[in-house]
N, C-alpha and C positions, 0 to 999 in steps of 0.2 A: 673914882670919877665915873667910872663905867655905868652906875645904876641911878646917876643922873641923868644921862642922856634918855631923851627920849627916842622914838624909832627913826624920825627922819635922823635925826642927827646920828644915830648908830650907823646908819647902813651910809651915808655919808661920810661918816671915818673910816670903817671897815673898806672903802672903794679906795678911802685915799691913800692906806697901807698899801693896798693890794697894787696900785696905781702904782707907787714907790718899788716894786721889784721887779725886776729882770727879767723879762720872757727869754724861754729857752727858743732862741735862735738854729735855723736850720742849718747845717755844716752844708759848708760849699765843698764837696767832695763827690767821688763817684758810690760811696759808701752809701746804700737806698735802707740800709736794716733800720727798723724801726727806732727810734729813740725812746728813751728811758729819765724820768730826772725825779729828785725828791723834791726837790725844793726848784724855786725860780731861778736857778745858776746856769751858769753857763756851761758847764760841767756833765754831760751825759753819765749813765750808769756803763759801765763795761759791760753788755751782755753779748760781744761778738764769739765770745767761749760757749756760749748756748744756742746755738745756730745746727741745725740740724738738716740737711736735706731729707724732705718728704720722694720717700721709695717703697715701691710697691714691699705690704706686708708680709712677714714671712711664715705667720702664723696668725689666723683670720682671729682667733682666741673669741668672738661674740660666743654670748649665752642671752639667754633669755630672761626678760624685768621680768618682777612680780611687783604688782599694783601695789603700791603704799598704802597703808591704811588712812580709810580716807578722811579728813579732817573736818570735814564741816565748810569746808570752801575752795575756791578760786580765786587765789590772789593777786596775780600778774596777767600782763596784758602774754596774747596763748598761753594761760593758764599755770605757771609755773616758769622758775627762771631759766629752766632748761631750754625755753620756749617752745619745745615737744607738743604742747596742744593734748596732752591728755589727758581722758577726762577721767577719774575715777568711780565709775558708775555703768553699770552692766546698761547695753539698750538692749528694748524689745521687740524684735523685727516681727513686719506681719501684724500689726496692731492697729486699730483705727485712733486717730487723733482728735482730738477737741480743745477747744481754748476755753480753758478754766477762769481767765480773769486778762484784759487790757487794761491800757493805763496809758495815759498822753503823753508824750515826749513832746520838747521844745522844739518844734517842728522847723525855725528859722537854722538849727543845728543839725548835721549829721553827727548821728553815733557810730564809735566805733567800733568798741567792746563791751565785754560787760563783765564783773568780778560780782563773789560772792563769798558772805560769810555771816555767820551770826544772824541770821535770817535778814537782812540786808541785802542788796539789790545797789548796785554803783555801775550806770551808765555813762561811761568816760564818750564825751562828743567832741567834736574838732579845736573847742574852747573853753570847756569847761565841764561839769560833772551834775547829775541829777542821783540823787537817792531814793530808795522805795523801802518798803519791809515786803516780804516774801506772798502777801497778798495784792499788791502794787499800790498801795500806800506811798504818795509821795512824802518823803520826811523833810529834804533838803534840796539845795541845789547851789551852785558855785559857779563862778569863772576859775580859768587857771592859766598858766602858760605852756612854753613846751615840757614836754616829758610827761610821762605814761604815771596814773595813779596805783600805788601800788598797797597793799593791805598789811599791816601787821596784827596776825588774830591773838597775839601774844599778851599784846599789850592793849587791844582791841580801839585803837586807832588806824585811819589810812594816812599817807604823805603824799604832796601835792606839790609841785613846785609854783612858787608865788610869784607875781609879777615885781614884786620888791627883790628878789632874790633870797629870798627865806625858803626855807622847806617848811611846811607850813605841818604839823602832827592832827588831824580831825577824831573828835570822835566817833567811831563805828555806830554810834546808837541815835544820836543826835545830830551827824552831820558838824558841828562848830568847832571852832577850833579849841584844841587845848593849851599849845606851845607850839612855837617858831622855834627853827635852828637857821645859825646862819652858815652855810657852807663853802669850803676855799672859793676863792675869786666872785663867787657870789653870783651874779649876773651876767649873761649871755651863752647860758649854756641848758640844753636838753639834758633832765637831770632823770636819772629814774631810781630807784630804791630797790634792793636786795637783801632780804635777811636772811642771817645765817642761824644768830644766837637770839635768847630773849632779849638782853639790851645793847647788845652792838649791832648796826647795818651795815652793809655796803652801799653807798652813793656813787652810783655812773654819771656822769656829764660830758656830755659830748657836745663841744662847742659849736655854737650855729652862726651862720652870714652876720655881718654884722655891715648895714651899709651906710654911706656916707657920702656926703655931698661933694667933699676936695677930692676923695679919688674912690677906685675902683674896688667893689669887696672885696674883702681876703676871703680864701678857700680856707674856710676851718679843720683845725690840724690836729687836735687838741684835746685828748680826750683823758679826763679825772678818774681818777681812781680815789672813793675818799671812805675812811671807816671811821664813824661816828659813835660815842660812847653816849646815850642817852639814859646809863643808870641812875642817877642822883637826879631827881624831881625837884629837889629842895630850893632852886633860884629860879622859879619864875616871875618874871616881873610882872608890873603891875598893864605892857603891853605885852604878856605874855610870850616874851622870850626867855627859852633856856638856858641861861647864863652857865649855869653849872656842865653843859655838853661840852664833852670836847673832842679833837681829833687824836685817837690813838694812830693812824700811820695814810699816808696818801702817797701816790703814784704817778705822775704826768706821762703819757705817753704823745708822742710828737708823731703823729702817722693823720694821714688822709683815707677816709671813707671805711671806718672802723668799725666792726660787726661784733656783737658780742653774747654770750649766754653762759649760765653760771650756772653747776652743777656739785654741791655740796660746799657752796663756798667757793670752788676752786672755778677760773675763768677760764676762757676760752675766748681773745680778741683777736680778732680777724681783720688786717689789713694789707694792699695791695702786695702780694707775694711772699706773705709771712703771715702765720698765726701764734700770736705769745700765748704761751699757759702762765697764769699768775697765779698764785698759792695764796689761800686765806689768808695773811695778813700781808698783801700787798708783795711778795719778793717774785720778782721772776724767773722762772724755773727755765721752760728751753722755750725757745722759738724752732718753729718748721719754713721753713721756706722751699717756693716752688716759682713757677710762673703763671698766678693766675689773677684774676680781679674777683673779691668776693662777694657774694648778690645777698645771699641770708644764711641764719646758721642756726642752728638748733645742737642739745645735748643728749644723750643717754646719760641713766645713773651709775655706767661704766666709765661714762666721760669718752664715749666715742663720739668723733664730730662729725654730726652731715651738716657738709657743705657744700651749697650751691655757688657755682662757679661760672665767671666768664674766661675762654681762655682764647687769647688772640694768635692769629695763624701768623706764617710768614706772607703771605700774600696780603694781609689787613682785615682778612674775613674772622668769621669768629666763631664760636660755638658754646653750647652751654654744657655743663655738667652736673651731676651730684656725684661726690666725693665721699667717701666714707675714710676717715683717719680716727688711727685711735691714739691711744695717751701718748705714746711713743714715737708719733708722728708717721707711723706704716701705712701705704695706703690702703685700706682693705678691698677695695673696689674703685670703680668709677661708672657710671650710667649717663652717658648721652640723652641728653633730651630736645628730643625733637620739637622745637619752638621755634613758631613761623617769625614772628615778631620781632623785631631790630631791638625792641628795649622793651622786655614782657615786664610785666610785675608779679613777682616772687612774693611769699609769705615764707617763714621759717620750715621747713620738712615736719609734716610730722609723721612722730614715730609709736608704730606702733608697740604693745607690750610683745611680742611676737614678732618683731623686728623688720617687721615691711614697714616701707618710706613710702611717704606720699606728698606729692610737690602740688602744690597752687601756682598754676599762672594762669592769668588771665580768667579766661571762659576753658582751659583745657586742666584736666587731672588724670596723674600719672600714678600707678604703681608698681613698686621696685622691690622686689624680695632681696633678704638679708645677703646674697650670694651677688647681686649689682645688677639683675636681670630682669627687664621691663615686664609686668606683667601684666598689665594692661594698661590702656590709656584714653579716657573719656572725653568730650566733647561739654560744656554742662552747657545749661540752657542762657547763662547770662555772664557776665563777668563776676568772679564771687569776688565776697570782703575775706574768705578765712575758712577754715573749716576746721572738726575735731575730731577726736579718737576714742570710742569707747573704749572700755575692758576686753568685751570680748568680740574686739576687732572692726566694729560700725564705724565709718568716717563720714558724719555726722557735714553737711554742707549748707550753705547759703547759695543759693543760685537762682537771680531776679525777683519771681515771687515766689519759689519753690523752695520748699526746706525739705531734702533729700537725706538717704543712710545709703552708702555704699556697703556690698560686703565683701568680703575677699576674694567673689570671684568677679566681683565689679558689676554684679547686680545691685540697679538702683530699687529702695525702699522707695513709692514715695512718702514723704509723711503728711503733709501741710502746702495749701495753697493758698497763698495770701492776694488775694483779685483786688487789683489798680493799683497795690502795692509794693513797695520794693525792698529786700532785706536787706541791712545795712551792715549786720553782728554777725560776726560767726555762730553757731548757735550753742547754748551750753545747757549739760544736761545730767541735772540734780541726783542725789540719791534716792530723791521721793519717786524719780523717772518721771520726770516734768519735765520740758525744755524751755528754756526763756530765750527769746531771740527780740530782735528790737528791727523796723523798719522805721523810717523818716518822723514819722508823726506816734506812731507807739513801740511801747514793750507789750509784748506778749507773755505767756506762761499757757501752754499748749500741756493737757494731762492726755494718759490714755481715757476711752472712750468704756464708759461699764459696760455689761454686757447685759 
């Protein structure tokens, strides 16, 4: 029956199963530890035997990354699912800049980020996605909905979450689509994509407001855990969905304002006084809890967590941290950051290969050596979108029309002044040692200057 249906009618059935099962209901108890469920039952997972109180380390055990061999791209939004922001590509301080080639952005959209692969150029905007090849050739361009576009160079497609509730597979070269997947519950959820292997991903969805006329939103609680098998090509229809996908294992977790990053597979979710670790195929290993509210979160390829924290006094005041915990839930440090702000806005830490942390808020940047101690702390000229990390140590910024390199002793590069301009992207920086950043109305691609 199934490959009769055409697509309204598919996604139409699939709503009305999904309609038919039991949402996991919150326990009226003093018990706050996160929930757990496989299926839509009523039924939670027992994970109250993995609950770990987060205490200070008792052995710091960091070492030091070594850069990955670099791949030919940047596939997630901060460059990786660690969301570490690093880039793999040495910069050249002390070098004069020039802009080798612009290219017109849909100027009614802000851009966000920018991914690369395959000599492709994917400018993810507040609504949708524009394509380039590596000279600024526009190829394609799309709408989308919520959730981050993310690249599989494997199989040399990107995923898009669709406004039908498809995951939508495009091709890398042409921009079009190949195949549709349909994913649990389908619709009303912030989807993002994870790979770990060549044909299985991880699919995150974190479910979003959903509002209504007879009463007041719900606070979304609800975040997917889903691993998708898309080896067998062989049932695409003829509206080009993957019939033949299926789900090898999924995960519901029932928590409020859930932070996540994923480090060889293995997770790292983040929610109010608990961080779960969940293990490549979805089982939950321990939870840490403490007392804090989590703001953003990033990974090492140690799987040590910095995490930005709010943590509330007795008095109701408040304060901010970074946190350094590692696999084992120890804390390795903590670093006060002095932020004037009632409710600053955070970006993920990033981390450098040499193990300084660098926090985005606002117009101010901080850094934090591997031991939890401020090393210094910047003022920038604007409020940035994002910033990155070279190889050997540059933190690479956006700041108004300034595109700056910090270096370790918090001497600013400048590089690039973009006049009546304003940057939108963090800025990302090639192996050719190119950087492409994107303001309102273009993309850039800025080379050094010959001599």
């Amino acid at each position: 029956m199934w490959k009769y249906l055409n697509s309204f009618h598919k996604i139409f059935y699939l709503s009305w199963l999904i309609s038919g099962c039991i949402n996991p209901q919150k326990k009226e108890s003093d018990n706050f530890m996160p929930e757990f469920y496989r299926d839509n039952i009523n039924k939670p997972l027992n994970v109250d035997n993995l609950s770990i109180e987060i205490r200070p380390a008792k052995d710091a055990g960091l070492s030091l990354d070594k850069p990955e061999e670099y791949n030919g791209g940047y596939f997630f939004r901060y460059l990786n699912p660690e969301k570490n922001s690093r880039l793999l590509s040495e910069f050249k301080p002390n070098s004069i800049w020039e802009v080798k080639w612009r290219t017109a952005l849909d100027s009614s959209l802000f851009p966000w980020f920018l991914l690369l692969a395959n000599e492709r150029i994917i400018v993810q905007n507040e609504s949708g996605w524009q394509m380039f090849d590596n000279e600024g050739k526009h190829i394609a361009s799309s709408s989308r909905t919520n959730g981050n576009i993310s690249i599989d160079i494997n199989n040399e497609v990107f995923y898009q979450n669709e406004f039908s509730g498809f995951l939508a597979a495009n091709n890398l070269k042409t921009g079009k689509p190949e195949y549709f997947v349909y994913p649990y519950f389908g619709q009303g959820y912030d989807r993002n994509i994870v790979w770990y292997n060549e044909f299985k991903f991880l699919c995150v969805g974190y479910e979003i407001p959903q509002m209504t006329h007879k009463s007041s939103s719900k606070d979304p609680d609800i975040t997917l855990f889903e691993i998708l098998d898309v080896h067998d090509k062989s049932l695409i229809d003829p509206d080009k969905i993957l019939n033949s996908a299926y789900q090898v294992q999924k995960l519901i977790l029932k928590a409020e304002n859930i932070k996540t990053a994923v480090s060889d597979g293995k997770i790292a979710a983040a929610s109010d006084d608990f961080i779960s670790v969940i293990d490549p195929d979805l089982n939950v290993k321990k939870i840490f809890r403490g007392k804090f509210i989590p703001l953003e979160l990033s990974l090492d390829e140690q799987f040590n967590i910095y995490l930005i924290v709010k943590v509330i006094n007795e008095d109701s005041s408040h304060k901010f941290f970074l946190w350094l915990i590692n696999q084992n839930g120890g804390l390795i440090n903590e670093t006060e950051l002095p932020v004037e702000e009632k409710k600053p806005e955070f970006y993920p830490p990033v981390v450098g290969f040499n193990l300084n942390t660098f926090i985005v808020a606002g117009n101010k940047l901080f850094s934090i050596d591997p031991n939890g101690g401020l090393n210094w702390n910047k003022y920038l000229s604007d409020i940035s979108p994002g910033a990155s990390i070279s190889v050997n140590g540059y933190l690479l910024t956006s700041e108004g029309d300034l595109l700056s390199a910090f270096n370790s002793n918090g001497e600013r590069n400048f590089i690039f002044e973009f006049p009546s301009e304003k940057l939108f992207s963090p800025p990302l920086l090639t192996p050719q040692n190119e950087i492409l950043v994107a303001t309102q109305n273009f993309l850039y691609c800025l080379k050094i200057k010959d001599n």
